[in-house]
C-alpha positions in Angstrom: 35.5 -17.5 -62.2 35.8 -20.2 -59.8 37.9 -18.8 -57.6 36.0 -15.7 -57.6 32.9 -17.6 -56.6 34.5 -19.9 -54.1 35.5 -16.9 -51.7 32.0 -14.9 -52.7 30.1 -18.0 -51.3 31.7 -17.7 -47.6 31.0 -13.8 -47.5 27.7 -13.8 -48.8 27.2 -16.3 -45.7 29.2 -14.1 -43.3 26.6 -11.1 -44.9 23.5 -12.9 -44.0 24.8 -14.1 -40.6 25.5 -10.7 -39.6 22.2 -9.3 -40.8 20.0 -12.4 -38.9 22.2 -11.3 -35.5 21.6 -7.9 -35.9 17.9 -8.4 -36.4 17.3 -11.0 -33.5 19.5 -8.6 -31.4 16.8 -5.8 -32.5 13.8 -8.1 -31.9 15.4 -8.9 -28.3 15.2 -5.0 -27.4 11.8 -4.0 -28.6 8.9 -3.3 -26.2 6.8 -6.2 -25.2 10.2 -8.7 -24.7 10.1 -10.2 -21.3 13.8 -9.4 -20.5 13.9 -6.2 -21.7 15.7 -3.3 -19.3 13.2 -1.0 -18.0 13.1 2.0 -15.2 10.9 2.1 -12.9 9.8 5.4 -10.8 7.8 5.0 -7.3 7.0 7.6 -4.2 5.7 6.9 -1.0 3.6 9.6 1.1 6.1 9.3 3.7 9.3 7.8 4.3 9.2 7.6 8.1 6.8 4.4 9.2 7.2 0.7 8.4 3.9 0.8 6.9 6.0 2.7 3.4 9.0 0.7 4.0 7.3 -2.4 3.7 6.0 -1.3 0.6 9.9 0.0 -0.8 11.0 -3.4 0.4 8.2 -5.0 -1.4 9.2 -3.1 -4.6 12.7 -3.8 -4.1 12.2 -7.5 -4.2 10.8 -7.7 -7.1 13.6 -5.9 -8.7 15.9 -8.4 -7.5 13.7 -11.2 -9.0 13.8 -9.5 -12.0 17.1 -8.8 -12.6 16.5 -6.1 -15.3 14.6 -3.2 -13.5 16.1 -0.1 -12.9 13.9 1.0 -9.8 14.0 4.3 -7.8 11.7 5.1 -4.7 11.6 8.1 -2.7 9.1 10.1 -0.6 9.3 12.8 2.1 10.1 12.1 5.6 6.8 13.7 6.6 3.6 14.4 5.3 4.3 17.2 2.7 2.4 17.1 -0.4 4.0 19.8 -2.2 7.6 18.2 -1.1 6.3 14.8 -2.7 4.8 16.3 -5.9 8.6 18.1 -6.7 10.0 14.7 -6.0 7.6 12.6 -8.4 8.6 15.4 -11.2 12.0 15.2 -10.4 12.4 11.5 -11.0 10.1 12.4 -14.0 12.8 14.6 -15.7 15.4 11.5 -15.5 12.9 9.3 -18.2 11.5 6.7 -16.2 9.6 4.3 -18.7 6.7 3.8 -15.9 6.1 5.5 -12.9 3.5 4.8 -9.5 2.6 7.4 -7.0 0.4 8.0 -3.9 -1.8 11.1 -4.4 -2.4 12.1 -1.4 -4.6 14.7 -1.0 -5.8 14.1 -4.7 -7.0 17.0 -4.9 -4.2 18.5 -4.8 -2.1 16.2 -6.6 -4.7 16.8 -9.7 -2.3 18.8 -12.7 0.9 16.2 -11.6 -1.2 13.1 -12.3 -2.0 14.6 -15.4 1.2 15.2 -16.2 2.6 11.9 -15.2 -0.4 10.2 -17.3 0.7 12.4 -20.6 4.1 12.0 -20.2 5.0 8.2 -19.6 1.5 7.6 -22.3 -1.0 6.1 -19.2 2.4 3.8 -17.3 1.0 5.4 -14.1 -0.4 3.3 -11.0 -2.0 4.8 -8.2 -1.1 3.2 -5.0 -1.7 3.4 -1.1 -3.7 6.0 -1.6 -6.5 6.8 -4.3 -6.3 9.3 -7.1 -9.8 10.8 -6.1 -12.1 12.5 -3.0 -14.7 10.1 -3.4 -15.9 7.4 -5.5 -18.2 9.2 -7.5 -15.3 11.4 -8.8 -12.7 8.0 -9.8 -13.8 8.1 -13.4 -12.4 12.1 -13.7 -9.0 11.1 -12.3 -6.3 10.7 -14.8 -5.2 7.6 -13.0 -7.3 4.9 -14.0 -5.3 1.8 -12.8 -5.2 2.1 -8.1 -3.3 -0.8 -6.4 -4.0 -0.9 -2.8 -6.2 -1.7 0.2 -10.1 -1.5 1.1 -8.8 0.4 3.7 -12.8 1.1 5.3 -13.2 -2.5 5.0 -10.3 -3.8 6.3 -10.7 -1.3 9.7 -14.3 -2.5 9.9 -13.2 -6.3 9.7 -10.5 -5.5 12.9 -12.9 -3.4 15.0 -15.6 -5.9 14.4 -13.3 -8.7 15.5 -12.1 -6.9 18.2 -16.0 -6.3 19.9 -16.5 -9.8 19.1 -13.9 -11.1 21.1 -14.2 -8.4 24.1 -17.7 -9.4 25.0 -19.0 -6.3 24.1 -22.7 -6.5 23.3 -25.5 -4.1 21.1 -26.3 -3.3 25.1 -23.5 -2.2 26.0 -23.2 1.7 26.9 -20.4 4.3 27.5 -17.5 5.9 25.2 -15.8 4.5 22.3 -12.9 6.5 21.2 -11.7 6.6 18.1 -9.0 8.5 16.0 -7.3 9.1 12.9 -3.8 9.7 12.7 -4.1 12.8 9.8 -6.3 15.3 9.6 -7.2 15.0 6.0 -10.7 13.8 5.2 -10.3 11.8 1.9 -7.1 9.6 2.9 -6.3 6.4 4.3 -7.1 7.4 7.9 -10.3 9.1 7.2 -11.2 5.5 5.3 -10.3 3.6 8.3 -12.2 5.9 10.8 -15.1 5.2 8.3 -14.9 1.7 8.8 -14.0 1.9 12.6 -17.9 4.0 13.0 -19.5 1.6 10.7 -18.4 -1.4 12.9 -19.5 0.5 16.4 -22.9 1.4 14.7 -24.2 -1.9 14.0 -22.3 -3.8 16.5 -22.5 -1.2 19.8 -25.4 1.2 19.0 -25.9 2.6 22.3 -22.6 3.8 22.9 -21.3 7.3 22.4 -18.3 8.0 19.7 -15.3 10.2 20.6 -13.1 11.2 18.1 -9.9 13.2 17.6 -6.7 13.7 15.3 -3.6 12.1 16.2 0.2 12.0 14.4 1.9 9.3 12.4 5.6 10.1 12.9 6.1 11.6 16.2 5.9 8.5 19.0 5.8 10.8 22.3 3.5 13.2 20.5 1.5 10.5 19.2 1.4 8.9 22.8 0.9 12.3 24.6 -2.2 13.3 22.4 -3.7 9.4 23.3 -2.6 10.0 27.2 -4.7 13.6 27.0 -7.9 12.0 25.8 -8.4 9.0 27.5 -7.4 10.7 31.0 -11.1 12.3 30.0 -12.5 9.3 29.1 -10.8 6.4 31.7 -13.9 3.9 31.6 -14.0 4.0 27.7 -15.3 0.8 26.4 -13.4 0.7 23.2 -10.5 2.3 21.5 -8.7 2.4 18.4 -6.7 4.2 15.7 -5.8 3.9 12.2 -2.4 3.9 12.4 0.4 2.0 14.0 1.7 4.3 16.6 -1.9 4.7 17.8 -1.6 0.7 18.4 1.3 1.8 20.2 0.4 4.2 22.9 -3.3 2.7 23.6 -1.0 -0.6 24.4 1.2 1.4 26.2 -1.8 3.1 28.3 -3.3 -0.1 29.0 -0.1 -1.0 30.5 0.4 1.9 32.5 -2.7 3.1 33.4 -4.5 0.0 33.8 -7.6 0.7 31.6 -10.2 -1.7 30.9 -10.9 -0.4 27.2 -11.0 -3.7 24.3 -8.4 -2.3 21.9 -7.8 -3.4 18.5 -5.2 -2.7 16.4 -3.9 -1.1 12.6 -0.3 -2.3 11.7 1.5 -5.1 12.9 4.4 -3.8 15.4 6.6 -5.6 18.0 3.8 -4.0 20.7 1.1 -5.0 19.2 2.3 -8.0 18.8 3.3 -8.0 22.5 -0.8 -6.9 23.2 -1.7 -9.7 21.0 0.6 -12.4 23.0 -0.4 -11.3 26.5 -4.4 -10.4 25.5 -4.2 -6.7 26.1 -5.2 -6.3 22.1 -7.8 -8.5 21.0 -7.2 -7.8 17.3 -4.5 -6.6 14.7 -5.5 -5.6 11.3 -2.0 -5.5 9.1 -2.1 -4.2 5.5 0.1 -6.3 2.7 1.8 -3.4 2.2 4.9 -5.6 1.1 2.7 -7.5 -1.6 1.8 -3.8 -2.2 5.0 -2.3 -3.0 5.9 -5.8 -4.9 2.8 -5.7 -7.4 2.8 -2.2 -8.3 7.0 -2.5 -9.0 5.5 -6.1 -10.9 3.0 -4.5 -12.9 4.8 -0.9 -13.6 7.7 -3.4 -15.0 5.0 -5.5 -17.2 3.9 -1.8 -18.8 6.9 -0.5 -19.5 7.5 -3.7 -21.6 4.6 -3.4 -23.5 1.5 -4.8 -21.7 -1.4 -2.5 -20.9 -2.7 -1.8 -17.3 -5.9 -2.8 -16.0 -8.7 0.0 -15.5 -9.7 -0.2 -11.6 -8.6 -1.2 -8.6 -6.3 -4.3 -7.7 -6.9 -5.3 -4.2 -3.9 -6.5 -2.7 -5.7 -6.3 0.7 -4.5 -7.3 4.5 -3.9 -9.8 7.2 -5.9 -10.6 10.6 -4.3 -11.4 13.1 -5.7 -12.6 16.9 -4.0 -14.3 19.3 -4.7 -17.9 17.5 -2.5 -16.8 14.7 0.0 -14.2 16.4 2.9 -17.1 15.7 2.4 -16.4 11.9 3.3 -12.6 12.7 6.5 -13.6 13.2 7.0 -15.4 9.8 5.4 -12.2 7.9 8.0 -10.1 9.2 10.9 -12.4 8.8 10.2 -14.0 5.9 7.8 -11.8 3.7 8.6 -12.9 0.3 7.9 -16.7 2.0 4.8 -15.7 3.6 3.4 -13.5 0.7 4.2 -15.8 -2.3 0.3 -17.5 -2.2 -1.2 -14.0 -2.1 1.2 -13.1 -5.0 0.8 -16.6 -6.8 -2.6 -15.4 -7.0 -2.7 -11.9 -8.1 -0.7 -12.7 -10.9 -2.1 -16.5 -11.4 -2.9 -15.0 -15.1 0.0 -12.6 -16.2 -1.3 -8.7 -15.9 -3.9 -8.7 -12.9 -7.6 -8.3 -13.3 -9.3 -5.6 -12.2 -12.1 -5.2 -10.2 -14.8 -1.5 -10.2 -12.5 1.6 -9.5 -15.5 2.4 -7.1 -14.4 -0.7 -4.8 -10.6 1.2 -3.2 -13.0 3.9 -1.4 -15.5 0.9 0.0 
């Protein structure tokens, strides 16, 4: 008996060990642990501009910080809704355990963000762009939680800066020409145009606005279609456009053509940061499309361990630059994780981010 109970004491230990590491190893792989491996899904509207690689390198860097994120991102090169929608559903098929997406033209983008929301059980962001037309309609969307910008307010803030510092006064009379650089009426453009005549209403009433439809990805075309309409309008007053190759060929223009227009900026680019250096731009309005990219990857990471999304909209809003700040340019482009880490201190000061009204991404 003794013997029999001296070699049953050391297996009945090795027994319990066993079934405490097995059930710590289970606990460590549950939903909600902080270290847990998780995949990750995201599309861009377009692949082509800075502004969406910003927000991939954004994504990417906090995939890097967190060791334990399997992330994908892709997008068309162009425009292409229908492209985009076969993309988000073929990442989809593969299991992602969260996924974020930019619905642009909601409207039609309205049985895939079902689908996504059913699917991965509500893991779904809206970013970029906002799962709705209007306002009004952001409580039917199946997307309840939008990361992004206040685009209409962020254009407004630029183009008021921009009259400020021309000179420009409520007296002041002739054509301001203005453009957006898709035709769409409920996207990011046609929210910066918004802003862009808000800021010309109250600030230059007795001018006369000119607008027009520009391109995002084609430079020359993009320059061409400027170098069309201002040969009709040379003594314009003010110009702008909402994205950064419009920047891009006004600069260029001024350059060329000597025109006396003020020009502010959307998008930080080596020319308009050349304008803002030598005075031909006044003002440069840059989205954090890096802290963007970074807080949606952040947050889709923190759902697909367990922790629910906010309802609404989580600003992650822009940077001003004049020619008092231009140096600091330099650093966001450089050094973005450096020069981004107060704004992302901040956002996620308290774990999850808070959210403010859904109504607030279409103000």
């Amino acid at each position: 008996m003794r013997s029999r109970t001296k070699t049953g004491v050391p297996a009945l230990a090795l027994l319990m060990a066993t079934v405490l590491l097995v059930g710590l190893t289970a606990c460590g792989s549950s939903k909600g642990s902080d270290s847990e491996k998780v995949s990750v899904s995201m599309a861009v509207v377009l692949t082509g501009l800075k502004y969406f690689q910003e927000e991939k390198d954004g994504a990417e860097a906090f995939a890097a910080e967190d060791g334990k994120v399997d992330l994908e991102v892709t997008g068309p090169p162009g425009f292409d809704p229908e492209l985009a929608q076969k993309q988000v559903r073929d990442m989809l098929a593969k299991g992602p355990d969260a996924m974020g997406i930019s619905p642009q033209p909601p409207d039609v983008w309205r049985r895939t963000m079902q689908e996504l929301v059913t699917q991965l059980d509500g893991k779904v962001i809206a970013y970029s762009e906002v799962p709705a037309a209007t306002a009004e309609q952001a409580g039917e969307s199946p997307i309840k939680t939008i990361v992004g910008n206040n685009d209409r307010g962020m254009a407004r803030e630029m183009l008021e800066t921009t009259i400020k510092l021309s000179g420009l006064s409520p007296s002041t009379t002739g054509a301001v020409v203005l453009a957006p650089c898709t035709p769409d009426k409920t996207g990011t453009g046609a929210r910066r145009l918004a802003g862009f005549v808000d800021a010309v209403k109250e600030l230059l009433p007795n001018t006369t606005i000119q607008t027009f439809v520009t391109t995002p990805t084609n430079r020359q075309e993009n320059y061409d279609l400027w170098a069309d309409k201002m040969s009709v309008y040379p003594d314009a007053v003010l110009a702008a456009g909402t994205c950064g190759d419009d920047g891009n060929s006004l600069y260029r223009l001024k350059q060329e053509k000597r025109y006396k227009y003020a020009l502010g900026a959307m998008e930080l680019t080596p020319e308009s940061l050349a304008g803002l250096n030598d005075g031909s731009i006044l003002a440069v309005q840059t989205a954090n499309t890096w802290v963007m990219g970074y807080s949606v990857a952040r947050m889709l990471t923190l759902a697909a361990r367990g922790e629910q999304l906010p309802k609404g909209f989580v600003p992650t809003g822009g940077t001003l630059f004049t020619r008092e700040n231009a140096a600091d340019a330099v650093r966001r482009e450089n050094e973005p994780a450096t020069f981004f880490r107060p704004v992302i201190d901040k956002i996620f000061a308290n774990g999850m981010p808070k959210a403010e009204p859904a109504e607030n991404a279409w103000q």
